[in-house]
C-alpha positions in Angstrom: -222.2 102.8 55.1 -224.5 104.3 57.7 -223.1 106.1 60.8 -224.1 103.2 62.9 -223.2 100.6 61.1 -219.4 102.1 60.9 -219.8 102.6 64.7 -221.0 99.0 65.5 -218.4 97.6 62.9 -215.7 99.6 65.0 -216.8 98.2 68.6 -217.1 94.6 67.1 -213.5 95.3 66.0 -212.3 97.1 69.4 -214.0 93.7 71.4 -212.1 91.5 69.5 -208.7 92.8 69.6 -209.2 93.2 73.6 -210.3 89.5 73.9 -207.8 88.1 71.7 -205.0 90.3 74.2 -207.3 88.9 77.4 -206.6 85.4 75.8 -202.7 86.2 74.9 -201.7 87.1 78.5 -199.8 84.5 80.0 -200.0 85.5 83.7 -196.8 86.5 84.9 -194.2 84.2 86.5 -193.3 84.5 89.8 -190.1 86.6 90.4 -186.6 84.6 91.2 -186.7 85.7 95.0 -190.0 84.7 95.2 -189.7 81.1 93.4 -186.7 80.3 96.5 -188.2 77.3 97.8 -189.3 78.4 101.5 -187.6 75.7 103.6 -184.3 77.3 102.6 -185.2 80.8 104.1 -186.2 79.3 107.5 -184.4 79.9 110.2 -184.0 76.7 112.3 -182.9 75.1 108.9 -180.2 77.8 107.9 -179.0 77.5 111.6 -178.5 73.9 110.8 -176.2 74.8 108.0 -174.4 77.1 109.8 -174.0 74.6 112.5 -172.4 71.7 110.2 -170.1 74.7 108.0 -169.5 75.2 111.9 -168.0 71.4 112.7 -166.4 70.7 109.7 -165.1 73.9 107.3 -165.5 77.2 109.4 -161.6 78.0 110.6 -160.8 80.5 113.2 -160.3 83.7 111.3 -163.5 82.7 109.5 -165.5 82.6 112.6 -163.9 86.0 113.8 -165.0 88.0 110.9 -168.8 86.7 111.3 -169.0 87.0 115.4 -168.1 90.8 115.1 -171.2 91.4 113.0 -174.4 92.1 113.9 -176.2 90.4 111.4 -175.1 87.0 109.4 -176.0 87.3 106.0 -177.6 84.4 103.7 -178.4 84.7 99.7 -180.6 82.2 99.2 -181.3 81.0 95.5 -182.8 78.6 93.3 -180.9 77.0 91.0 -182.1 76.0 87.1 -180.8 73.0 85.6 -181.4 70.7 82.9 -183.0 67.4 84.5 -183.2 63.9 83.3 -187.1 62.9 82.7 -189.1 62.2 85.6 -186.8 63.9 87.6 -188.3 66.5 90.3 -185.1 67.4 92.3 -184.9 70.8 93.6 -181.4 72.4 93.6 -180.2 75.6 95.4 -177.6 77.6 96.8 -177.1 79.3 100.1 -174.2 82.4 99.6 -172.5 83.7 102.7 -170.9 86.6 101.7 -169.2 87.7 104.8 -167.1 84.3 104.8 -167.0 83.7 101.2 -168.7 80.3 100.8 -170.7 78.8 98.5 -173.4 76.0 99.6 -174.7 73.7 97.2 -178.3 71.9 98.4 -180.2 69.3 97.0 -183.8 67.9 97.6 -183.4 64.7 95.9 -186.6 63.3 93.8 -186.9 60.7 91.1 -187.0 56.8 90.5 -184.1 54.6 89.5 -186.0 52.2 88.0 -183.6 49.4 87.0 -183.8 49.1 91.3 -187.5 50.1 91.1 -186.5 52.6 93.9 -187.6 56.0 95.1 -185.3 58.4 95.9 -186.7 60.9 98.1 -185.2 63.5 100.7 -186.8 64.6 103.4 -185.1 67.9 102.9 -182.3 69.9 101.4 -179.0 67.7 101.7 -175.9 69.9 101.8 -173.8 68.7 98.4 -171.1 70.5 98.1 -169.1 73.8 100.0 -167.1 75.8 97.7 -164.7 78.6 99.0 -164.1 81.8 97.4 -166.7 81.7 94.5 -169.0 84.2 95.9 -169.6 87.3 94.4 -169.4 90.7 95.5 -173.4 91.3 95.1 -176.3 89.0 95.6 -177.1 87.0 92.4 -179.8 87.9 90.2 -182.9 86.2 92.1 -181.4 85.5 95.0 -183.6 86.2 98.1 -181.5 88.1 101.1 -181.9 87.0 104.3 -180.5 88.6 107.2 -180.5 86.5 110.9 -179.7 88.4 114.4 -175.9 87.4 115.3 -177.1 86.7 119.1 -179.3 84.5 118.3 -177.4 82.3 115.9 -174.9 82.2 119.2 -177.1 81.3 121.1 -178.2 78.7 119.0 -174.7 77.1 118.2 -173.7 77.2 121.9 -177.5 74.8 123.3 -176.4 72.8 120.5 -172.6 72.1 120.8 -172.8 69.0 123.0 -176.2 67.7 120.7 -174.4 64.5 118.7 -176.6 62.6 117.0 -175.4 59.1 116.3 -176.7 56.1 113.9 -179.8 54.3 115.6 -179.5 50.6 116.2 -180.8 49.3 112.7 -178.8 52.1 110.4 -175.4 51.2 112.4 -175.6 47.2 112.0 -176.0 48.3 107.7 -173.0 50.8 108.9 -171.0 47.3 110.0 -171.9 46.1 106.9 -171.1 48.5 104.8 -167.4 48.8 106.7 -166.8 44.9 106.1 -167.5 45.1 102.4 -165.2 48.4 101.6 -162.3 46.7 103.8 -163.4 43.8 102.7 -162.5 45.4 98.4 -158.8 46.7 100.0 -158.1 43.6 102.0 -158.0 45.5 105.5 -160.0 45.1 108.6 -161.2 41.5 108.4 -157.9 39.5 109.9 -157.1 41.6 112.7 -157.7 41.1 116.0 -161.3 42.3 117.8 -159.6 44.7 119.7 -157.7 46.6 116.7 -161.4 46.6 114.9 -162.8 49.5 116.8 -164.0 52.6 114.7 -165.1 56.0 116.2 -168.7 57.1 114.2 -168.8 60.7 113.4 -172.2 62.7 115.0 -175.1 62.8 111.8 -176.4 65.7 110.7 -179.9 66.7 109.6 -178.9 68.8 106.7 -176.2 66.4 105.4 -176.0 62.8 103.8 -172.6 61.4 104.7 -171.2 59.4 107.3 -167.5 59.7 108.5 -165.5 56.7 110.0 -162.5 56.6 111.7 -160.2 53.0 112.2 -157.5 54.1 114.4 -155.7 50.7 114.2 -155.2 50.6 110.5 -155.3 54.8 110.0 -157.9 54.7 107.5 -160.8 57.5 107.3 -163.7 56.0 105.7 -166.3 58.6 104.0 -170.3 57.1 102.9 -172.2 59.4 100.7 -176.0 59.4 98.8 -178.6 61.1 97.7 -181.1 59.2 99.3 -181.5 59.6 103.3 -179.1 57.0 104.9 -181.7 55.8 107.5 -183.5 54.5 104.0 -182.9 50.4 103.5 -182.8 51.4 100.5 -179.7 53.1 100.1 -177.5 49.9 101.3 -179.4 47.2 100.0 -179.0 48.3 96.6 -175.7 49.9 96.6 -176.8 53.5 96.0 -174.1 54.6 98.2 -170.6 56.9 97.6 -168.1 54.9 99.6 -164.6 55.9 99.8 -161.4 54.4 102.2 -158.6 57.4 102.7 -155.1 56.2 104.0 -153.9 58.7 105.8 -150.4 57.9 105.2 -150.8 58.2 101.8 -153.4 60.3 100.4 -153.1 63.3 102.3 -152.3 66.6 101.0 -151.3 70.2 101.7 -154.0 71.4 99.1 -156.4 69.7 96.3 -153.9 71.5 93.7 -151.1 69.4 94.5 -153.6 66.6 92.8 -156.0 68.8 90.5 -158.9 67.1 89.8 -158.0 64.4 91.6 -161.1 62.8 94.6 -158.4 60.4 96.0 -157.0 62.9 98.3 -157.6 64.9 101.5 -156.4 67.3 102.8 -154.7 68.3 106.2 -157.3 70.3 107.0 -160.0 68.3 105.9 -158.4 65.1 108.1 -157.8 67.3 111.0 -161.9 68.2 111.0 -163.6 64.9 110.0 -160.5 63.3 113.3 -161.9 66.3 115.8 -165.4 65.2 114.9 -164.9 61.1 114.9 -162.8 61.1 118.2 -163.5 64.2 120.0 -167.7 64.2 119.1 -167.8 60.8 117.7 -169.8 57.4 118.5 -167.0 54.5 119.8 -168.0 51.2 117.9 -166.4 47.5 117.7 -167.3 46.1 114.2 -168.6 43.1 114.6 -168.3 39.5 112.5 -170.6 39.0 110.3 -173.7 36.9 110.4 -174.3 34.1 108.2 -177.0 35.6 106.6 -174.6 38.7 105.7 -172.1 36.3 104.8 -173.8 34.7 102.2 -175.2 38.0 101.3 -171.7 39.1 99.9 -170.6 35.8 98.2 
């Protein structure tokens, strides 16, 4: 073979190895920091987090060890799970190390179809807050964001009187939704209208759960769900996480003294959600209900 055919033979090779490799490379996946969904990073929302952490788990020695500080710190990350089909829910976590908690967030997104309903948040929802399960470095991915302590202050302090309460249409399904869980333990319905009032814990934007407080019979009531409360949706189809606490009888020093069990609160956790339904909450007589909503529960 000819000098120049061996030459063209070997470019034609060299061509075709580089355009296979051009057609091989996958372009490269966005880093774990960067893949951090950006709503979580933003400052009025992590605020918000703080501000609910601040109402209903912060203690005293907690808030000493942040105020000190210059800077709060957030690790903000994704998290990965396996999802049912269809399902579009984003997960994450906010870390704050210089308190040791754990925030679990969801941005609810799929279909139940046996309701043929859409569930949808408007933004992260604040699932769950674990203590002391955060580790001593910020996890593989995480994204670190660091917020002036002044101007978290500042923040907390314009907002400490801000309570906002049910609107007129999501506290009549409220009513409802009280009748029919009292209704289930036989409490609330035969007593007289003056022993029926309930004080309505303030909302908040980064949370879905309502807290209820019947000072007559001692009863905390707690309403959870993944879809916005506001939604119809969520009470008409009984999508919602309800659960009555006696507080002469389910309340406990600490979860371990009933592991694994939900039935129980704590003394802590019943001192918060009382300073938030008397001292911040809404004052509300539940009323009879309609015949419509009679017949509605039959």
């Amino acid at each position: 073979m000819s000098r120049g055919k061996v030459f063209v033979a070997g470019l034609s090779l060299t061509l075709a190895v580089l355009l296979s490799a051009c057609r091989s490379v996958a372009p490269a996946k966005p880093s774990g920091a960067s893949a951090v969904p950006s709503e979580l990073v933003q400052q009025p929302y992590l605020f918000e987090v703080v501000r609910y952490l601040y109402r209903w788990q912060l203690d005293e020695a907690e808030v000493d060890r942040i105020v000190g500080a210059k800077k709060v710190v957030f690790w903000v990350r994704r998290v990965e799970v396996p999802l049912d089909p269809g399902d579009r829910s984003a997960l994450g976590e906010i870390l704050m190390p210089q308190v040791g908690l754990r925030v679990k967030v969801k941005k609810a997104d799929y279909r139940i179809e046996e309701l043929n309903t859409e569930v949808k948040s408007a933004n992260f929802r604040i699932t769950q807050v674990i203590r002391g399960d955060v580790p001593a470095r910020a996890p593989q991915g995480a994204k670190v964001i660091e917020v002036d302590m002044q101007a978290m202050r500042d923040y907390l302090f314009r907002t400490r009187a801000q309570h906002d309460y049910p609107d007129p249409a999501l506290a009549a399904r409220l009513q409802q939704a009280l009748r029919k869980e009292a209704a289930k333990e036989g409490i609330l319905t035969n007593v007289p209208a003056g022993e029926k009032i309930v004080h309505i814990a303030p909302l908040s934007p980064v949370a879905n759960e309502i807290w209820v407080f019947w000072e007559a019979g001692r009863k905390l009531f707690s309403f959870a769900s993944d879809i916005d409360l506001a939604n119809p949706a969520v009470w008409e189809h009984e999508t919602l996480l309800a659960r009555i606490y006696d507080l002469d009888q389910q309340v406990v020093v600490s979860h371990e003294e009933a592991p694994g069990s939900n039935r129980f609160l704590t003394r802590n956790e019943v001192s918060r959600a009382l300073f938030n339904c008397l001292l911040f909450g809404q004052r509300l007589t539940v009323q009879p209900p309609t015949p419509e909503q009679a017949l509605s529960t039959k």
